[in-house]
VMD Tcl script that draws the C-alpha trace (Angstrom):
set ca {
  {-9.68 50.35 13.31}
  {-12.68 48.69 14.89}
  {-12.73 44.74 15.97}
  {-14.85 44.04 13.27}
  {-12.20 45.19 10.86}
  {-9.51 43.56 13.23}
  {-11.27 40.14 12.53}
  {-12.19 40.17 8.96}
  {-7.96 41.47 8.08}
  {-6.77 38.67 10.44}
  {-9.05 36.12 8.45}
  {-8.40 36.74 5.71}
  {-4.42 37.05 6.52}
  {-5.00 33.02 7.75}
  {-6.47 32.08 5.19}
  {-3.81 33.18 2.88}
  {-1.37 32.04 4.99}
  {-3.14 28.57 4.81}
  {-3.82 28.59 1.36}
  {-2.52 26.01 -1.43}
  {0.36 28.33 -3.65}
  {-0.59 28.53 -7.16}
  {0.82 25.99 -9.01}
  {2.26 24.31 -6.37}
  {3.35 20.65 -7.31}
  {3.41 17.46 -5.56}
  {5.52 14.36 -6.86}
  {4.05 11.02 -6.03}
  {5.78 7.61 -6.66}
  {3.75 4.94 -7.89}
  {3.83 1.07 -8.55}
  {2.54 -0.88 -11.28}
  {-0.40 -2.34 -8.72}
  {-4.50 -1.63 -8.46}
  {-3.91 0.00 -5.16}
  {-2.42 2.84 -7.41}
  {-5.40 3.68 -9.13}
  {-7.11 6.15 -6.78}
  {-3.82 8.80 -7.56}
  {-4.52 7.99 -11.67}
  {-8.61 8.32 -11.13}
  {-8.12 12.32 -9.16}
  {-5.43 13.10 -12.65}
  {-7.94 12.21 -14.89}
  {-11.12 13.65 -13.61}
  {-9.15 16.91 -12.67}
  {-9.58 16.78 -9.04}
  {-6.14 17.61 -8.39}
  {-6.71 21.01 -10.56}
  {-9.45 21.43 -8.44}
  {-7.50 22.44 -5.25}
  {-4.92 24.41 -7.60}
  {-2.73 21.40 -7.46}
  {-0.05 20.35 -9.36}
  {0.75 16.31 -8.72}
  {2.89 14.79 -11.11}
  {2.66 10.44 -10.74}
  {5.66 9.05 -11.30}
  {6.02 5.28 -12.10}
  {8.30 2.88 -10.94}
  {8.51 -0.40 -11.91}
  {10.52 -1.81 -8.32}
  {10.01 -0.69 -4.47}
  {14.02 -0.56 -4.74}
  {14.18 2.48 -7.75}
  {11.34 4.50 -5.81}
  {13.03 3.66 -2.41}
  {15.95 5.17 -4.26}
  {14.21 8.94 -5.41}
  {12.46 8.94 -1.98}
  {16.26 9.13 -0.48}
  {17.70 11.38 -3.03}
  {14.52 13.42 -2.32}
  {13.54 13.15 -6.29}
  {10.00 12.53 -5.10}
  {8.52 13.92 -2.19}
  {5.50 10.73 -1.36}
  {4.57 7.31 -2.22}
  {2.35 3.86 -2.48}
  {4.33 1.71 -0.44}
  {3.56 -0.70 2.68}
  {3.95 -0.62 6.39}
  {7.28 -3.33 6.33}
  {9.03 -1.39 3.69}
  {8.01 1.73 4.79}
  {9.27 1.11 8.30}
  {12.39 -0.94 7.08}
  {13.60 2.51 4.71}
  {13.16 4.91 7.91}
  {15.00 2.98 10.44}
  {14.20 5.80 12.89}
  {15.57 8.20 11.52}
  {12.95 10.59 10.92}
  {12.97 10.62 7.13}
  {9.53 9.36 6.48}
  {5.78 8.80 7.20}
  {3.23 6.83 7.29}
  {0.24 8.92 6.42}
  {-3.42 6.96 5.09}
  {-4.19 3.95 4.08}
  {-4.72 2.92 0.39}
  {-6.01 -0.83 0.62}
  {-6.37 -2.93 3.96}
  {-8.02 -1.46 6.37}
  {-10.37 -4.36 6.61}
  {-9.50 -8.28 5.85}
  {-11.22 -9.08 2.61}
  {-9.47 -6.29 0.98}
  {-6.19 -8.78 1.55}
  {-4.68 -9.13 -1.54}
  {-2.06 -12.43 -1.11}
  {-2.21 -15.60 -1.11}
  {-0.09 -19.18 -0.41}
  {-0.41 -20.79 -3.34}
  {0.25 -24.90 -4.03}
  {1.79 -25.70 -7.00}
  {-0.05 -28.34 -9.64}
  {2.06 -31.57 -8.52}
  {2.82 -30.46 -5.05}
  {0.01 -33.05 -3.75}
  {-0.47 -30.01 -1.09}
  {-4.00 -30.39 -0.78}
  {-4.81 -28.13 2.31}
  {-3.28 -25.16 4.77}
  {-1.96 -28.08 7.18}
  {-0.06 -29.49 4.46}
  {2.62 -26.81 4.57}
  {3.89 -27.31 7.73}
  {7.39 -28.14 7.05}
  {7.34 -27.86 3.24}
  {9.38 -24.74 1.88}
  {7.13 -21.49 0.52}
  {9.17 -18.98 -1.90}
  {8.87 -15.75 -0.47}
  {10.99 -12.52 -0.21}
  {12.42 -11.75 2.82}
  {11.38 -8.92 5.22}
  {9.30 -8.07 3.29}
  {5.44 -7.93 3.31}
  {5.46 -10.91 1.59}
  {6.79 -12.69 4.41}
  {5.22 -11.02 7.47}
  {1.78 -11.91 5.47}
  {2.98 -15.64 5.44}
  {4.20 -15.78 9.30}
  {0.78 -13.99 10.41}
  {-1.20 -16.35 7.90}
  {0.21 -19.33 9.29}
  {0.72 -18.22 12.71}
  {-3.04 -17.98 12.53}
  {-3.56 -21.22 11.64}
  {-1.73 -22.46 14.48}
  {1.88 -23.23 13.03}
  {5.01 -22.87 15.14}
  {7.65 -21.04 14.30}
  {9.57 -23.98 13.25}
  {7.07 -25.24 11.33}
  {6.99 -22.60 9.03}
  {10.00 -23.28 6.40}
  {10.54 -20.78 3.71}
  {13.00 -20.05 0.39}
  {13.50 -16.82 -0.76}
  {13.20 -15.96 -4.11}
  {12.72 -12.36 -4.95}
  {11.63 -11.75 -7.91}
  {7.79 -11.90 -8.31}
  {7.47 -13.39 -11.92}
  {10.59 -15.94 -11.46}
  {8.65 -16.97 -8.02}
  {5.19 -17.72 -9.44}
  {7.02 -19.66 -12.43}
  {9.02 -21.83 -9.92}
  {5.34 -22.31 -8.69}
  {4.00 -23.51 -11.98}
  {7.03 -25.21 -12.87}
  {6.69 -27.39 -9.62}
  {10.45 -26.01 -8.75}
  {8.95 -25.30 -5.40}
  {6.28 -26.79 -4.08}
  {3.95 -23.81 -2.38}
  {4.73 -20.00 -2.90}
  {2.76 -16.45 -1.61}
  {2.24 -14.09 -4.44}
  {0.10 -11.07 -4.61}
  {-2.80 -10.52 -6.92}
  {-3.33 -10.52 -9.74}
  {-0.25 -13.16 -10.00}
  {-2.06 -15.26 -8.06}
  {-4.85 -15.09 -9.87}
  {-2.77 -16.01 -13.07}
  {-1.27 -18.58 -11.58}
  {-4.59 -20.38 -10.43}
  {-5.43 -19.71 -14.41}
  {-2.80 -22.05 -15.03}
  {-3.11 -24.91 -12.71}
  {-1.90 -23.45 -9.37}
  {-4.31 -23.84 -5.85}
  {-5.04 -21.16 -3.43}
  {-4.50 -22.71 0.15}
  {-5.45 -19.67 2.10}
  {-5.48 -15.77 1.37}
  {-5.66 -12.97 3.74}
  {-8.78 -12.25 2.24}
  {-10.42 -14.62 4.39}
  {-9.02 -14.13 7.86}
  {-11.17 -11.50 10.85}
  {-7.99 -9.78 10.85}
  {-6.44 -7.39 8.38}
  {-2.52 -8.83 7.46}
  {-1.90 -6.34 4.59}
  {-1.88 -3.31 3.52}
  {-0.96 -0.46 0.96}
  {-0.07 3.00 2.86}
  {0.52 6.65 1.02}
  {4.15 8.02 2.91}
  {5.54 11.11 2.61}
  {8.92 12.79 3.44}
  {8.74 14.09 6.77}
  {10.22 17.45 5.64}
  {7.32 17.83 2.81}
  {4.26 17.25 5.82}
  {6.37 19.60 8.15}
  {6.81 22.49 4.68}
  {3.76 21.94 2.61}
  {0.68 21.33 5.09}
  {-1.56 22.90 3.07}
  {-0.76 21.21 -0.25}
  {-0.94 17.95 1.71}
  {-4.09 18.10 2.67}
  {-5.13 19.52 -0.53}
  {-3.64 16.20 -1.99}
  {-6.23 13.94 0.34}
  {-9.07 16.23 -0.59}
  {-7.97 15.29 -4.11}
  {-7.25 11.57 -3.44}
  {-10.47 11.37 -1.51}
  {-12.87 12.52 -4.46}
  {-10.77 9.60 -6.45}
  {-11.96 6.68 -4.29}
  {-15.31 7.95 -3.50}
  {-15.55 8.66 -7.73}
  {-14.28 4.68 -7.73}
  {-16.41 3.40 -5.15}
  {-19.61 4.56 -6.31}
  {-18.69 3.63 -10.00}
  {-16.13 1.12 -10.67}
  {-17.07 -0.15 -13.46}
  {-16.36 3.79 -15.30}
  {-12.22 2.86 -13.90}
  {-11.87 -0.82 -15.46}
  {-9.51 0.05 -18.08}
  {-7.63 2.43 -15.59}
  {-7.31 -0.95 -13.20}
  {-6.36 -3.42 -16.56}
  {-3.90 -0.67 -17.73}
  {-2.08 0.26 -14.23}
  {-2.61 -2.78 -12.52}
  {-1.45 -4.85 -15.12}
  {-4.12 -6.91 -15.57}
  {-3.75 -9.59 -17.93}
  {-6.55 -9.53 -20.89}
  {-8.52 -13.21 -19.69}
  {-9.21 -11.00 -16.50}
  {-9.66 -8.16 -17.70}
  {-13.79 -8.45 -17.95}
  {-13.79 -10.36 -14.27}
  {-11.25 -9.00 -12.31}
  {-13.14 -7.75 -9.31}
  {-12.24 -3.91 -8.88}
  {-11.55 -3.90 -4.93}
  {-13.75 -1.13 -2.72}
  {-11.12 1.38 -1.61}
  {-11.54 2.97 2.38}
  {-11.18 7.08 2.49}
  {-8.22 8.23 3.55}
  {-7.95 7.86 7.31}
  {-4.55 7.87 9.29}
  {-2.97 4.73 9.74}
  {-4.08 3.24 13.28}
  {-2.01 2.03 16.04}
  {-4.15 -1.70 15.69}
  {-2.74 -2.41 12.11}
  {1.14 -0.32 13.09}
  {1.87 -2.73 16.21}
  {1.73 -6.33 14.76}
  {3.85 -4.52 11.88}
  {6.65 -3.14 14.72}
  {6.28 -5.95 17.01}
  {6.85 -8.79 13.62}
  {10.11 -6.66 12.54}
  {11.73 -6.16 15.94}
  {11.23 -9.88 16.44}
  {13.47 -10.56 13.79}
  {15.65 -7.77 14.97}
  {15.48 -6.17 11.31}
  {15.17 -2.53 13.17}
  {14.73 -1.30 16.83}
  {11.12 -1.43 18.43}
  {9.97 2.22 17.56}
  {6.75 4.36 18.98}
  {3.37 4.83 16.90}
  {4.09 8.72 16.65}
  {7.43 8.48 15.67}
  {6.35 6.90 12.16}
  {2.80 7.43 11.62}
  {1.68 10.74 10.89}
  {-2.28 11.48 12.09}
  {-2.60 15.29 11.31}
  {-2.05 15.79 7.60}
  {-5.59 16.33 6.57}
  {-7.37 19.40 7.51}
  {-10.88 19.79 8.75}
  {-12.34 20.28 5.05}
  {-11.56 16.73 4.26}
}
mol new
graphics top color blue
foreach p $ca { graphics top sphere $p radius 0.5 }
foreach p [lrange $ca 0 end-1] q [lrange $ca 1 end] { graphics top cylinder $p $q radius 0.2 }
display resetview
């Protein structure tokens, strides 16, 4: 056999080798949030089918039931965010950070610290001291500590109540049960509708405080490389398809954002960043805010954040 022949067998044996499976099938946990829409936009303009994909989205209505199938292994990824995703793993191994859905840059922040109507909390400076409903480590919180933090509180300046629930928190808000609360859009947008002030967002800051990450089970990057990256080839023809044309995705944002019907017109349909590996700027202040509070043990980049899941055709 000449080297000619030697080559072309070997290539092609590689590329099998490397090669999506037919039907192979991918299942992807979702939230009822905007950041979602990207994994609905590649179902329904086939882009999935495309790379001889199967992905089946699976909805879940609370971080704690998809938490739940990522440890029973029902699902194999997820939307999630850094604190969670960090908080589930523990070190152990179990689970990565891969890309970044929304958040890579500030004014794609998506919470806010609200005041309620007869709080008399006119500005930022007013909360220091006054209790802010939150849920605790969780990104809800870390977005309030870095928020404030920013704004030059001290640590015991910044007084909190926890109240977990998202609804039952913004109608404590309104209610004027509590007097300030941080809520994530489009709640806060709803409550503003009905009487409620924005004192500062994390839109507004130089710094990115939040984000949305896709994670996967580290056994499903290690086993299925090649769907994987077929999945962000997918995913990446969904955001591009969304960021050149948002307005042809509003009813996919009302519908699986949840996206009350007086914003449904207005709501302003974010601008979504390709899929790029989570970067070691946006992991630290995430590690270094959760082993402050001793919730886990100070961990390395690597051993959470995957960076080679996407292959050189994305």
């Amino acid at each position: 056999m000449n080297l000619l022949k030697r080559i072309l067998l070997l290539t092609v044996f590689i590329l099998t080798a490397c090669s999506v499976h037919a039907g192979a099938l991918l299942k992807i946990g979702l939230l009822p949030i905007e950041d979602s829409v990207p994994f609905y936009v590649a179902e329904q303009e086939k882009m999935y089918a495309a790379e001889n994909l199967q992905v089946e989205l699976i909805p879940f209505q609370s971080a704690l039931e998809r938490d739940s199938a990522l440890a029973a292994g029902a699902i194999d990824g997820a939307i999630d965010d850094p604190i969670g995703a960090i908080l589930f793993d523990k070190g152990q191994g179990r689970l990565k950070i891969t890309s970044i859905c929304l958040g890579e840059k500030s004014d794609e922040g998506v919470f806010a610290i609200l005041a309620a109507p007869d709080s008399g909390l006119k500005t930022v400076g007013d909360l220091k001291g006054v209790e802010i409903a939150v849920s605790n480590s969780t990104i809800i919180e870390y977005v309030t500590d870095r928020i404030l933090a920013q704004q030059g509180f001290k640590t015991e300046e910044i007084k909190k109540l926890e109240v977990i629930k998202m609804p039952i928190r913004m109608q404590m808000l309104l209610s004027n049960a509590v007097k300030a609360a941080t809520l994530p859009e489009p709640l806060a947008s709803i409550a503003v509708s009905k009487g409620a002030r924005v004192l500062i967002s994390d839109a507004t800051g130089e710094e990115s405080l939040s984000q949305t990450i896709i994670v996967f089970r580290a056994e499903v990057l290690k086993n299925q490389r090649p769907e994987i990256a077929a999945f962000f080839r997918a995913y990446k023809g969904a955001v591009q398809a969304i960021n050149n044309d948002p307005e042809k995705f509003r009813a996919l944002f009302v519908d699986k954002g949840r996206i009350p019907p007086f914003l449904a017109k207005t709501y302003p349909i974010p601008f979504f960043p390709l899929p790029t590996p989570f970067s070691p700027a946006l992991f630290e202040p995430v590690m270094n805010w959760l082993a402050a509070k001793q919730l886990v043990a100070k961990m390395p980049y690597t051993a959470m954040v995957a960076t080679d899941f996407m292959d050189e055709r994305n």
